[in-house]
Residue frames as a rotation matrix with the C-alpha (Angstrom) as fourth column:
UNK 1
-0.252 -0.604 -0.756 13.88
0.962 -0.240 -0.129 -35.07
-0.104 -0.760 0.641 -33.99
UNK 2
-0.972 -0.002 0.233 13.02
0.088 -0.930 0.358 -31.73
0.216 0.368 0.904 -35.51
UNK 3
-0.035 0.999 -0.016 9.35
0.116 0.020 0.993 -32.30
0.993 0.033 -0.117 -34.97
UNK 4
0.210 -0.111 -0.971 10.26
0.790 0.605 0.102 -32.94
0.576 -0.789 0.214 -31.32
UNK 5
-0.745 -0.616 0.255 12.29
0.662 -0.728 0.177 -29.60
0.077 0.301 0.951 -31.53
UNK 6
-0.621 0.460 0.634 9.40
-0.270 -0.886 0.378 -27.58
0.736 0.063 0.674 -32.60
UNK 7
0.193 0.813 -0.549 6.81
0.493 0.403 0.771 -29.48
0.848 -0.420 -0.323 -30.50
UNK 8
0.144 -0.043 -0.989 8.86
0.988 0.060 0.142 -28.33
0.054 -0.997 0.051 -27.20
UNK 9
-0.668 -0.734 0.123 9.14
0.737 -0.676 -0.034 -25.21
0.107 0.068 0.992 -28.47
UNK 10
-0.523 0.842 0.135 5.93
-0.154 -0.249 0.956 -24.49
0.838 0.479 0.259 -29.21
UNK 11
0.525 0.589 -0.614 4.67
0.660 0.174 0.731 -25.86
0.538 -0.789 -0.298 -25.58
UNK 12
-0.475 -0.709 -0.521 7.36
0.879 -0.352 -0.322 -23.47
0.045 -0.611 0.791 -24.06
UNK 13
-0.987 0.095 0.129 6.09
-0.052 -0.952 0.302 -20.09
0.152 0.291 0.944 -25.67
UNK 14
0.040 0.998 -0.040 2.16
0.174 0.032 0.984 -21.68
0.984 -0.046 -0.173 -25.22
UNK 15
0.174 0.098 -0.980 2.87
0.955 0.224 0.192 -22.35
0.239 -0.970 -0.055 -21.24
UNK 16
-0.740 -0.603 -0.298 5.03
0.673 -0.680 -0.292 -18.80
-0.027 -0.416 0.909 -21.17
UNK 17
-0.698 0.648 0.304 1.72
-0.058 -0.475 0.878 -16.92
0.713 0.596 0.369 -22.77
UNK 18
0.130 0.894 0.429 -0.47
0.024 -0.436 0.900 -18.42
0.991 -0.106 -0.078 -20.43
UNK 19
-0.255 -0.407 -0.877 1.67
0.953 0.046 -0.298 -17.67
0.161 -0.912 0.376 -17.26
UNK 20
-0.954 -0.300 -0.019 1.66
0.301 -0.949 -0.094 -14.05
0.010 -0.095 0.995 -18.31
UNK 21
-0.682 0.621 0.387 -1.87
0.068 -0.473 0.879 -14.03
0.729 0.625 0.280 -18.59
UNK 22
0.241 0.269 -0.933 -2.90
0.723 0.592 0.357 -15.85
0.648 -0.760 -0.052 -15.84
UNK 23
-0.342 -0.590 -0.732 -0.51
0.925 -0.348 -0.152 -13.05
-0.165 -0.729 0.665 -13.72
UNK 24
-0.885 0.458 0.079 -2.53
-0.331 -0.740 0.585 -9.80
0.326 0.492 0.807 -15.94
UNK 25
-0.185 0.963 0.196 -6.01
-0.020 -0.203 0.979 -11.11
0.983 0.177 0.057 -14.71
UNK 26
0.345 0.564 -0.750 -5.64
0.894 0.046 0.446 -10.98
0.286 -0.824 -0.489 -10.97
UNK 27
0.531 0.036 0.847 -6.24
-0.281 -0.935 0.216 -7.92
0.800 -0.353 -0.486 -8.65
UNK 28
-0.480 -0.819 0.313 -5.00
-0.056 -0.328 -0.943 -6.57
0.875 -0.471 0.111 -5.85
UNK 29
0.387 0.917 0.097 -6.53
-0.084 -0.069 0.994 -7.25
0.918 -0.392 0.050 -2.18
UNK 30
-0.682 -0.543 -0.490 -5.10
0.459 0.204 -0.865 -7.07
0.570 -0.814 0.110 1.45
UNK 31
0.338 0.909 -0.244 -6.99
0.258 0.159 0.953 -7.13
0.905 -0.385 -0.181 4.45
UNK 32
-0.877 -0.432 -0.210 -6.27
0.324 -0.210 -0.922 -6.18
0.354 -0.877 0.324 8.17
UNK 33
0.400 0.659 -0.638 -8.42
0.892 -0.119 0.436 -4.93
0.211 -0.743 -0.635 11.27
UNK 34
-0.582 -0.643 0.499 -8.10
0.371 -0.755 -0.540 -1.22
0.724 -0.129 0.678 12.58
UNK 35
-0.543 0.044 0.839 -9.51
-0.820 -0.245 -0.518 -1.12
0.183 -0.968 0.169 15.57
UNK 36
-0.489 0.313 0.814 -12.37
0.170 0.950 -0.263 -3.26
-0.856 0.009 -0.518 15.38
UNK 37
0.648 0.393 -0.652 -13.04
-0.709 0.001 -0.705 -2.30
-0.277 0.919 0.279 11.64
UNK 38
0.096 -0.634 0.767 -11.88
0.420 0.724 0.546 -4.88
-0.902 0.270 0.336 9.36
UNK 39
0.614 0.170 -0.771 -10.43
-0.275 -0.869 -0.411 -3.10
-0.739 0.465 -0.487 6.38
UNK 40
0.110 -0.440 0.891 -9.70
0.820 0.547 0.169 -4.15
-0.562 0.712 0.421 2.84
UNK 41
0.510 0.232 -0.828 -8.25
-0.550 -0.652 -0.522 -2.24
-0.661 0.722 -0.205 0.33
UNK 42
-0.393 -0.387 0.834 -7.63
0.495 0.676 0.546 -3.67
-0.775 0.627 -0.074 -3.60
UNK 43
-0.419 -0.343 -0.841 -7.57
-0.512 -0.676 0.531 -3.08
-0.750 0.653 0.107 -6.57
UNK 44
0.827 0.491 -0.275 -9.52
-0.488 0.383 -0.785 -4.62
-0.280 0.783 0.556 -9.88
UNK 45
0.893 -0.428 -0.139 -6.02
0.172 0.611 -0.773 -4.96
0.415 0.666 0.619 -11.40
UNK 46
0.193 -0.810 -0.554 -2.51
0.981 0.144 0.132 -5.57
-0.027 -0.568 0.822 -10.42
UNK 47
0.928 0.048 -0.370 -0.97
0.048 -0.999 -0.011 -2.56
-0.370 -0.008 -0.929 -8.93
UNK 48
0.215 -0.807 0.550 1.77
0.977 0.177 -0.123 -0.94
0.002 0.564 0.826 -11.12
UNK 49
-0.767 -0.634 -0.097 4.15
0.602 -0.764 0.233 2.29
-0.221 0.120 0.968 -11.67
UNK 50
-0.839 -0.096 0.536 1.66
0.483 -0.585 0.651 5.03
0.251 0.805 0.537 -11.81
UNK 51
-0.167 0.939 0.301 -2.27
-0.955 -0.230 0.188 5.46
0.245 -0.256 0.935 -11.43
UNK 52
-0.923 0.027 -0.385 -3.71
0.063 0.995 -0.082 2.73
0.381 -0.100 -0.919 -9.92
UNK 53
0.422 0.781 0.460 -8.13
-0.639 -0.104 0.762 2.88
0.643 -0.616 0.456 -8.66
UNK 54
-0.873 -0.055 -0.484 -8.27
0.180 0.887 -0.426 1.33
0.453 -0.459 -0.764 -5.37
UNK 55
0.272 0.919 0.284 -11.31
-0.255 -0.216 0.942 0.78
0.928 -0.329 0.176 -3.50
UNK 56
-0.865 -0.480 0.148 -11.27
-0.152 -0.032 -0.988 0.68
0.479 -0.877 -0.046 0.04
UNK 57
0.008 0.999 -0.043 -13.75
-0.154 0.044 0.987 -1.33
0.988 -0.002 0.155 1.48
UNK 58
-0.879 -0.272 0.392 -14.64
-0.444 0.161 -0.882 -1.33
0.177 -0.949 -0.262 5.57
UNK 59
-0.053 0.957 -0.287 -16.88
-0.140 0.277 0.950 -3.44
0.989 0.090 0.120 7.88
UNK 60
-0.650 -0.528 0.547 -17.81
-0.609 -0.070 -0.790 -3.82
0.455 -0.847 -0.276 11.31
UNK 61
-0.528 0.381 0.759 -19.37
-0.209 0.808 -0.551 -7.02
-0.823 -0.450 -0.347 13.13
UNK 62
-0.530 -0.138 0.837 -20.06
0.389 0.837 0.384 -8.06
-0.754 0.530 -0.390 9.45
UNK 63
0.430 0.875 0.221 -21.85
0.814 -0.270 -0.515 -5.59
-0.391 0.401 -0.828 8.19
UNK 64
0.135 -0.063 0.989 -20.75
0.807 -0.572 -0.147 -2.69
0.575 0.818 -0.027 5.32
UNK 65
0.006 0.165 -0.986 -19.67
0.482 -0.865 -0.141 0.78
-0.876 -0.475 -0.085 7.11
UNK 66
-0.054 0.252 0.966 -21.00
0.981 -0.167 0.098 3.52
0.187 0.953 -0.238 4.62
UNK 67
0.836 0.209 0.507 -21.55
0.173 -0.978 0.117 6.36
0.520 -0.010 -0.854 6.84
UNK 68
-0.201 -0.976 -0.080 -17.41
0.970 -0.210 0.119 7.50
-0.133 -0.054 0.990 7.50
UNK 69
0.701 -0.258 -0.665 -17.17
-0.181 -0.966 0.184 11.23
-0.690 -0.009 -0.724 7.87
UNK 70
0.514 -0.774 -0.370 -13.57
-0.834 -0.552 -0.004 10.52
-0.201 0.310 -0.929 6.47
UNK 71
0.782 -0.465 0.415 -11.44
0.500 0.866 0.028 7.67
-0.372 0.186 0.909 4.32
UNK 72
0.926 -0.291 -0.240 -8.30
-0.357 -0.883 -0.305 8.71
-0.123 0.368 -0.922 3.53
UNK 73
0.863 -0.495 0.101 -5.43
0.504 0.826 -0.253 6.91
0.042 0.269 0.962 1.42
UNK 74
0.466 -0.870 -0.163 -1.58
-0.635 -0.457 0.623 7.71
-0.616 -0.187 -0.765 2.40
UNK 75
0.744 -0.659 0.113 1.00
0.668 0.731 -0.135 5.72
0.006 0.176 0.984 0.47
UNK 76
0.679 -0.732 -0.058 4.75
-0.712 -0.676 0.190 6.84
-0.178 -0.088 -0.980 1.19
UNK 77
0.815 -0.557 -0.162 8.21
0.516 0.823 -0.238 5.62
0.265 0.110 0.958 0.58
UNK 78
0.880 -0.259 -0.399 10.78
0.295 -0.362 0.885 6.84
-0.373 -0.896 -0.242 2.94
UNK 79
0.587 -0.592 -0.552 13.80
-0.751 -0.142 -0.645 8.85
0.303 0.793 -0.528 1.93
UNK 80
0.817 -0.500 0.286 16.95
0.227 0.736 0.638 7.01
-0.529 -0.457 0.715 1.17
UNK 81
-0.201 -0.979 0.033 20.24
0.250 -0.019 0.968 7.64
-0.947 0.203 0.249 -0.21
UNK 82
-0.995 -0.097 -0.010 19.95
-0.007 -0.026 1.000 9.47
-0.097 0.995 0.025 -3.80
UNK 83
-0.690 0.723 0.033 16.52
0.413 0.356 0.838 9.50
0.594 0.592 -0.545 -3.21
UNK 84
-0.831 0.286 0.476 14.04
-0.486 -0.790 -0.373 11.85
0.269 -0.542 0.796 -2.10
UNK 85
-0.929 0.360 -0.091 11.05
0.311 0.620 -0.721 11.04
-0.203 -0.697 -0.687 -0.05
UNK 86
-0.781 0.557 -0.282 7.79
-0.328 0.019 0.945 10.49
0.531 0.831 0.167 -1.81
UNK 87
-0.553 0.819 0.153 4.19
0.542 0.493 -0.681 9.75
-0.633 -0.294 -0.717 -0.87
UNK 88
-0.546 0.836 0.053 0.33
-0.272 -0.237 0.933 10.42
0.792 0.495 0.357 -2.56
UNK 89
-0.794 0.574 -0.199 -2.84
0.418 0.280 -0.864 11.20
-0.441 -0.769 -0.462 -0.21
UNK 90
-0.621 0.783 -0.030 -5.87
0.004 0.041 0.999 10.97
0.784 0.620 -0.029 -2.19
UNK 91
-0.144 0.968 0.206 -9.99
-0.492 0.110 -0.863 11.47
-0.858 -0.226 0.461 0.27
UNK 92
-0.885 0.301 0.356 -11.31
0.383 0.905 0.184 8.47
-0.267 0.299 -0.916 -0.72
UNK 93
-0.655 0.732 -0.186 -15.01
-0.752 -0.607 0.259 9.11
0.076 0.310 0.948 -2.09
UNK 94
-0.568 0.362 0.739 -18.07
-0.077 0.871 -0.485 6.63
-0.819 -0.333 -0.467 -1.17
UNK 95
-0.413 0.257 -0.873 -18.95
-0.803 0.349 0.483 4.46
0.429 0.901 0.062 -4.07
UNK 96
0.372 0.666 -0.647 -21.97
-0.273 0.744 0.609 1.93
0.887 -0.050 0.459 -3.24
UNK 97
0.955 -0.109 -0.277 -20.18
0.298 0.373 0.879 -0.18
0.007 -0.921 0.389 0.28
UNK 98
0.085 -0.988 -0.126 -16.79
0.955 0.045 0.294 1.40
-0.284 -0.145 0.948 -0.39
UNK 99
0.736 -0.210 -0.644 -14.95
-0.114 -0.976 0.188 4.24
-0.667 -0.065 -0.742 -0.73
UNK 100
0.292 -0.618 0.730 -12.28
0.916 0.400 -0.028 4.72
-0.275 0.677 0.683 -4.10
UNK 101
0.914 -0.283 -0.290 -10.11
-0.371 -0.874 -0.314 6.79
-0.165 0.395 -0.904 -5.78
UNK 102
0.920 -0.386 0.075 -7.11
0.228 0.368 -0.901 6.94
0.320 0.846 0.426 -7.75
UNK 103
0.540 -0.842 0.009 -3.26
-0.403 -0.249 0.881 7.18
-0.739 -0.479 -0.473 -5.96
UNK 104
0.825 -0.534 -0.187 0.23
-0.354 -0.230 -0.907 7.38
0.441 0.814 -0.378 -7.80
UNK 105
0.373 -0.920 0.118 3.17
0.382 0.269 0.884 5.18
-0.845 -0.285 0.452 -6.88
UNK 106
0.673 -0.426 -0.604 5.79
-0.671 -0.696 -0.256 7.24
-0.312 0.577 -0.755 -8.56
UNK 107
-0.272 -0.890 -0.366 8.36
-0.896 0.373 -0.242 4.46
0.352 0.262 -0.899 -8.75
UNK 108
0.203 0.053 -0.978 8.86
0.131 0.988 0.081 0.45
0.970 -0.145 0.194 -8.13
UNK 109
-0.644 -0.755 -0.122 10.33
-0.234 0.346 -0.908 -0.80
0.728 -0.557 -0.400 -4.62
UNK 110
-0.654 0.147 -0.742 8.61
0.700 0.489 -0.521 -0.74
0.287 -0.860 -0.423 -1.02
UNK 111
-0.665 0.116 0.738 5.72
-0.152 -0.988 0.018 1.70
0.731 -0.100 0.675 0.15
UNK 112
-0.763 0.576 -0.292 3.90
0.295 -0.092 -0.951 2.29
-0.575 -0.812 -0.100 3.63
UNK 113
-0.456 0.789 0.411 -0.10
-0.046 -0.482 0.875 2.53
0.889 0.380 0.256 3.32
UNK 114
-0.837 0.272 -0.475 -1.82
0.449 -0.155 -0.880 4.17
-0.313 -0.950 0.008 5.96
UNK 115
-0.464 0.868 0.174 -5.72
0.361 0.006 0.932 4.40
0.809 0.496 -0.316 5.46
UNK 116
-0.982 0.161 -0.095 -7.36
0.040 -0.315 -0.948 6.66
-0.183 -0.935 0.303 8.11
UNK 117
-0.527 0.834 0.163 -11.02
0.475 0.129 0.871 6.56
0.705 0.536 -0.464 8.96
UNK 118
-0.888 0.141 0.437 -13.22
-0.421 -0.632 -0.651 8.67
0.185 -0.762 0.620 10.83
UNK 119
-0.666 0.635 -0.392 -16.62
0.254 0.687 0.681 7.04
0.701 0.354 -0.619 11.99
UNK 120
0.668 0.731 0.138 -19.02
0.226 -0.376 0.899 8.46
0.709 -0.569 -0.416 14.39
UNK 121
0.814 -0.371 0.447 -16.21
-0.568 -0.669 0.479 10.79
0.121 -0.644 -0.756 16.39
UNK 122
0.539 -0.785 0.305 -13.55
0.274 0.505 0.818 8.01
-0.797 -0.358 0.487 16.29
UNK 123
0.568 -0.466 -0.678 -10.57
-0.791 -0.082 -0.606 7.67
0.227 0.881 -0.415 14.32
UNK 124
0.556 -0.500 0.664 -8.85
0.060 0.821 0.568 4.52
-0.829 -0.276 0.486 13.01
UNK 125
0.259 -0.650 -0.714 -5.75
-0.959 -0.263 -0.109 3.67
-0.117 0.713 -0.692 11.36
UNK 126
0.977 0.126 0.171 -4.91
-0.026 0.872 -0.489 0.87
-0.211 0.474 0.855 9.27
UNK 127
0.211 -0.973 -0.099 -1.17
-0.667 -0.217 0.713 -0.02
-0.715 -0.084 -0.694 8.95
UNK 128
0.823 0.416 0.386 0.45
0.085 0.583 -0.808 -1.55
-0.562 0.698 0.444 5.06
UNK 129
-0.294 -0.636 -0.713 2.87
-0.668 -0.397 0.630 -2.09
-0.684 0.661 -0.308 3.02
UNK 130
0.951 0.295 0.091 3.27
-0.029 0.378 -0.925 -3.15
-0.307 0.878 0.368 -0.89
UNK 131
0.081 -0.982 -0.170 5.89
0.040 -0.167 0.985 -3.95
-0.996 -0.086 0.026 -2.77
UNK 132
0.834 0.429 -0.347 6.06
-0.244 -0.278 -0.929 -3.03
-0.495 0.859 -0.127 -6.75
């Protein structure tokens, strides 16, 4: 009975170990369309309280847009009661087919992301939320 005992104990804390790991090795990635760009933006690793790189990556009729005038990451979180109204806008920089840089969720809960892009005289907006 004791053997039993440790056995299930031992498969509890093995299963809990590789739940948490399993949940530490994936990234972040959401997709959407802004006009007729299709526009991902993600992250390497989950996003959490604080700094986070994302990369923002765009394409149009399948192919890589690289030459943007302008990428530009919004994240906000509206006021509410006791709480003052917060956001981080980071100019994205172009890195190989994408554009990255580093933005600051100051706290857990709900935040709007609003990625603008300029592209040969247009401008599109991407509409997001996360929750932390």
């Amino acid at each position: 009975m004791k053997n039993l005992i440790k056995i299930a104990m031992l498969l509890t804390v093995g299963l809990f170990f590789i739940a948490c790991t399993d949940d530490k090795a994936k990234g972040f990635s959401k997709t959407g369309k802004a006009g007729n760009l299709s526009v991902t933006y993600s992250s390497e690793k989950p996003l959490v309280v604080g700094n986070n790189n994302i990369t923002v990556s765009i394409s149009e009729n399948g192919k890589a847009v690289t030459n943007a005038t302008k990428v530009e990451l919004k994240i906000f979180m509206p006021e509410m009661p006791g709480m003052p109204y917060m956001e981080d806008i980071k100019l994205l920089t172009p890195s190989g087919d994408a554009y990255g840089g580093n933005i600051n969720f100051s706290m857990g809960g709900t935040w709007q992301v609003k990625i603008f892009i300029e592209k040969d005289g247009k401008k599109y907006k991407y509409s997001s939320s996360i929750i932390l």
